[in-house]
C-alpha positions as CSV (number, residue, x, y, z in Angstrom):
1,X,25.1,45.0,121.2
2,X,25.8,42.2,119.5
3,X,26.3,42.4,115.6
4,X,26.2,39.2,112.6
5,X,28.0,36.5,113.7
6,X,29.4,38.1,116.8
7,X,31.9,40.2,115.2
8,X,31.4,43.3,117.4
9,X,30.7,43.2,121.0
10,X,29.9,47.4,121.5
11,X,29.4,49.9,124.7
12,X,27.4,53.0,122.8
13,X,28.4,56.2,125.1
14,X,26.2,58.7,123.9
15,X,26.8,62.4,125.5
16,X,23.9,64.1,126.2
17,X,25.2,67.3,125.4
18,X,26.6,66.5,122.1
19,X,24.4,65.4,119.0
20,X,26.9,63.2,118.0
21,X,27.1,59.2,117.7
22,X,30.2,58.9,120.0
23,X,30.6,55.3,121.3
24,X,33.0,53.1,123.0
25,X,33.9,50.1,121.5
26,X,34.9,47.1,124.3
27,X,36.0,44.6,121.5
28,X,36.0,45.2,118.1
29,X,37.2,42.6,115.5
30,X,38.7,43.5,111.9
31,X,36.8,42.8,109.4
32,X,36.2,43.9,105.8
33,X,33.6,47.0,105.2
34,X,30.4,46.9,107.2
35,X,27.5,49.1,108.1
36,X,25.9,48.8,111.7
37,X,23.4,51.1,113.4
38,X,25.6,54.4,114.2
39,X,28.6,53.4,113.2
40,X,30.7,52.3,110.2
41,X,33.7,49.2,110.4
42,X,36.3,49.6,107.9
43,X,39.4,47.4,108.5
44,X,40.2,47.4,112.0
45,X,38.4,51.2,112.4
46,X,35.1,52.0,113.8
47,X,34.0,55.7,112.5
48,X,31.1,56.9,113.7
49,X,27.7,57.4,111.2
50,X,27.9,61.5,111.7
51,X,31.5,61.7,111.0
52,X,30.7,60.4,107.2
53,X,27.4,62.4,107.1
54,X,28.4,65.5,108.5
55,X,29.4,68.4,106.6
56,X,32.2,70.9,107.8
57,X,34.3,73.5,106.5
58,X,36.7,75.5,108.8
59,X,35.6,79.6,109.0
60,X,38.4,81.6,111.1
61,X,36.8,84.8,110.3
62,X,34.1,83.6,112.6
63,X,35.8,81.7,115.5
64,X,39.1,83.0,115.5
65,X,40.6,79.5,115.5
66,X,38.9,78.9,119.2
67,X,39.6,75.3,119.1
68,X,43.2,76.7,120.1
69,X,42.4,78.1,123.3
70,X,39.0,76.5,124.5
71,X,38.5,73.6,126.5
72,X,40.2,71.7,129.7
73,X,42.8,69.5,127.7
74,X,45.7,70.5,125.2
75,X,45.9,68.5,121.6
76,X,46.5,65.1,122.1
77,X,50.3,63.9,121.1
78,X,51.2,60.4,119.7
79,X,54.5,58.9,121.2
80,X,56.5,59.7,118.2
81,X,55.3,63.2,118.3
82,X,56.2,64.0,121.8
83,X,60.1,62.7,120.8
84,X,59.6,64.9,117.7
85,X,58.4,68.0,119.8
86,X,61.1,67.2,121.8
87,X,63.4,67.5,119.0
88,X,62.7,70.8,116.9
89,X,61.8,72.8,120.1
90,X,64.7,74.8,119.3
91,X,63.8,75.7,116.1
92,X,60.2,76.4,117.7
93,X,61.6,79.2,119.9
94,X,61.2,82.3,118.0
95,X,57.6,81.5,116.8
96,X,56.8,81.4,120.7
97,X,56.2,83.8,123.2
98,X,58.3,84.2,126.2
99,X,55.5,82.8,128.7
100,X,55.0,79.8,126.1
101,X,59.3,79.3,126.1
102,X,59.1,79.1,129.9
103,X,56.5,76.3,129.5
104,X,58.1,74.7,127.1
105,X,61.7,74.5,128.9
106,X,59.8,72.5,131.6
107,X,58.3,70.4,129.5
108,X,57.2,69.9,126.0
109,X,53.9,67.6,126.7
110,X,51.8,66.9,129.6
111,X,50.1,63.9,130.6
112,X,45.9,64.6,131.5
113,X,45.0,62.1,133.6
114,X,41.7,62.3,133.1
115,X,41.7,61.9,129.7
116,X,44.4,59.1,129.5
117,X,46.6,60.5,127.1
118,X,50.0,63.5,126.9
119,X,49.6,66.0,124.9
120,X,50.6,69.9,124.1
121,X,50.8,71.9,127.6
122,X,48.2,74.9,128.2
123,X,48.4,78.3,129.5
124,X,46.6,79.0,132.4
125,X,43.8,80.5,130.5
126,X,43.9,76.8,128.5
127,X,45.2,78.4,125.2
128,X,47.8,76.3,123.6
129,X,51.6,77.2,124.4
130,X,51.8,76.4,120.6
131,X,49.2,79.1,119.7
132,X,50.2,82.7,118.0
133,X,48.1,85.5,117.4
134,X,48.7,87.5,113.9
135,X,46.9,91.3,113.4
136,X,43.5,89.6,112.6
137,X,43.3,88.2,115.6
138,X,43.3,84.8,114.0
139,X,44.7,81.9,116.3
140,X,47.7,80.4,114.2
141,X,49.9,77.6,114.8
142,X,53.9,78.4,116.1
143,X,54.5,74.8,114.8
144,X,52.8,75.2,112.0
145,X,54.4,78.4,110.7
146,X,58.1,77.4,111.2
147,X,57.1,74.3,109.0
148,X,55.6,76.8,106.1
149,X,58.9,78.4,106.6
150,X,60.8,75.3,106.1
151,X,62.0,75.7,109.3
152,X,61.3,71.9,110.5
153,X,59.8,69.4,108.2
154,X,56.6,68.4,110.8
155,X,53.8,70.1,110.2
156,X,52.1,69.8,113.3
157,X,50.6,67.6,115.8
158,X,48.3,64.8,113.5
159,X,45.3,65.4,116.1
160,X,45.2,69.2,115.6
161,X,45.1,68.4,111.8
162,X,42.2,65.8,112.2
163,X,40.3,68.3,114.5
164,X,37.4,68.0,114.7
165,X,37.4,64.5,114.8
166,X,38.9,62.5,117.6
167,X,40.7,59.0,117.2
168,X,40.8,56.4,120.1
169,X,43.0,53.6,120.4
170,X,41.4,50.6,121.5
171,X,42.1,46.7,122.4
172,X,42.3,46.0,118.4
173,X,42.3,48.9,116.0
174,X,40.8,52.7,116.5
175,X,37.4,54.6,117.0
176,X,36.9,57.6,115.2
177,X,34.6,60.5,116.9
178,X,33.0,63.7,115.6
179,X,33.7,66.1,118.2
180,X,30.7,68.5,118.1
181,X,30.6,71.8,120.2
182,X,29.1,75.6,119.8
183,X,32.5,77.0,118.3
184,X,32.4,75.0,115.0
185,X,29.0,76.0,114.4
186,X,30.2,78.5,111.9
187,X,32.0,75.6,110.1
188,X,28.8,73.4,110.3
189,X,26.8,76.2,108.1
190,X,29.8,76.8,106.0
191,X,30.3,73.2,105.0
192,X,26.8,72.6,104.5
193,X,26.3,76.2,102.5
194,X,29.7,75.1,100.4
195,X,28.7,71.3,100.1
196,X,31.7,70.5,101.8
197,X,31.9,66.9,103.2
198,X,33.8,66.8,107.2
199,X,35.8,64.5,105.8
200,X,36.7,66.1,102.5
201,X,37.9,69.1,104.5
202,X,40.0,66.6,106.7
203,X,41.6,64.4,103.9
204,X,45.3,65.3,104.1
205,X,44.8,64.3,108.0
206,X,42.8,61.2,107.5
207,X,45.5,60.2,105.0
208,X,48.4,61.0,107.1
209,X,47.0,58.8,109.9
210,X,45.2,56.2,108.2
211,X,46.9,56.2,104.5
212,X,45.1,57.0,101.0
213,X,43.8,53.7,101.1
214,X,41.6,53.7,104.3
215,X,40.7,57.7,103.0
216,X,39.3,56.3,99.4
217,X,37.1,53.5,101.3
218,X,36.0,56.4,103.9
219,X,35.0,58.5,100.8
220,X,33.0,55.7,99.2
221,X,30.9,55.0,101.9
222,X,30.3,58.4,102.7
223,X,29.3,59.2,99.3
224,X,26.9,56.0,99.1
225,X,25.1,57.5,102.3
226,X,24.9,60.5,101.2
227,X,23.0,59.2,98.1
228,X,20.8,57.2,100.7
């Protein structure tokens, strides 16, 4: 697809298992604010319709904090996170358990071929080394708690903070997914019962990866297709 003035030249991937609009930009040229069939350009970042539509709202009570355990591929780690991982796994250690401290001295990321990209390392049983368990039976973050401790001043990976939406790097700029699967339904109907936008509930992680700039745009187009 071809858009005005040949400013986008697009490859829509839709899965069909997923109700989302994912697609996969092959060139994609900055330009200021626009709104195309699916998809939304601001800057040099293509977000797709549903992730400004959708409405989301994290419930652990309900799934435990699954996103922590399911699925074939850890969290996905920038380059600067994997040197940063690197540095404060030290600090990490008591969080941990022992089988996640064995992982870890071998290596603190691991590259998924399939998917492209390093990120955290799994378990066998594809839980997160990263992942603690408190009474509740709550998933909770190793790397998350030592920074609510003040033990180390990174919160945690940006990618587990954006969850669930999914950032790709392309040729020029980014693509920004919804990444929609059974264990967030809970969220869904919490988000829609509580009003609360998906990327309201996201903003300190679209700001931390994109800047308050970018995150005010995001919110005004949102809110004008809301209206709509």
């Amino acid at each position: 697809m071809v858009d005005l003035g040949g400013l986008y030249l697009l490859s829509l991937c839709f899965d069909p298992k997923s109700t989302s609009h994912a697609f996969s930009p092959l060139f994609f040229k900055p330009s200021t604010n626009r709104i195309l069939a699916g998809m939304i350009a601001i800057d040099d970042v293509l977000i797709s319709d549903d992730v400004v539509e959708s409405y989301f709202a994290c419930n652990l009570h309900a799934c435990k904090g699954a996103c922590c355990w399911e699925g074939d591929w850890g969290a996905p780690l920038e380059e600067e996170e994997r040197a940063v991982l690197e540095e404060i796994r030290p600090k990490l250690s008591p969080y941990l358990s022992k089988e996640s401290n064995n992982i870890l001295d071998a290596h603190t990321s691991t590259y998924y071929a399939k998917g492209g990209f390093h990120g955290t390392p799994l378990h066998a049983d594809g839980s997160c080394v990263y992942l603690t368990r408190g009474n509740d039976g709550i998933a909770k973050c190793g790397i998350e708690q030592a920074a609510r401790n003040g033990d180390i001043d990174f919160l945690k990976p940006v990618s587990c903070q954006l969850y669930p939406i999914r950032v790709e790097k392309l040729r020029v700029g980014f693509a920004i997914n919804y990444d929609r699967w059974d264990i967030c339904k809970a969220a869904c109907a919490k988000g829609v019962s509580e009003k609360i936008g998906l990327i309201e509930f996201l903003k300190d992680g679209i700001v931390r990866r994109f800047g308050a700039v970018f995150y005010d745009k995001l919110l005004a187009v949102a809110k004008d297709l809301r209206r709509k």
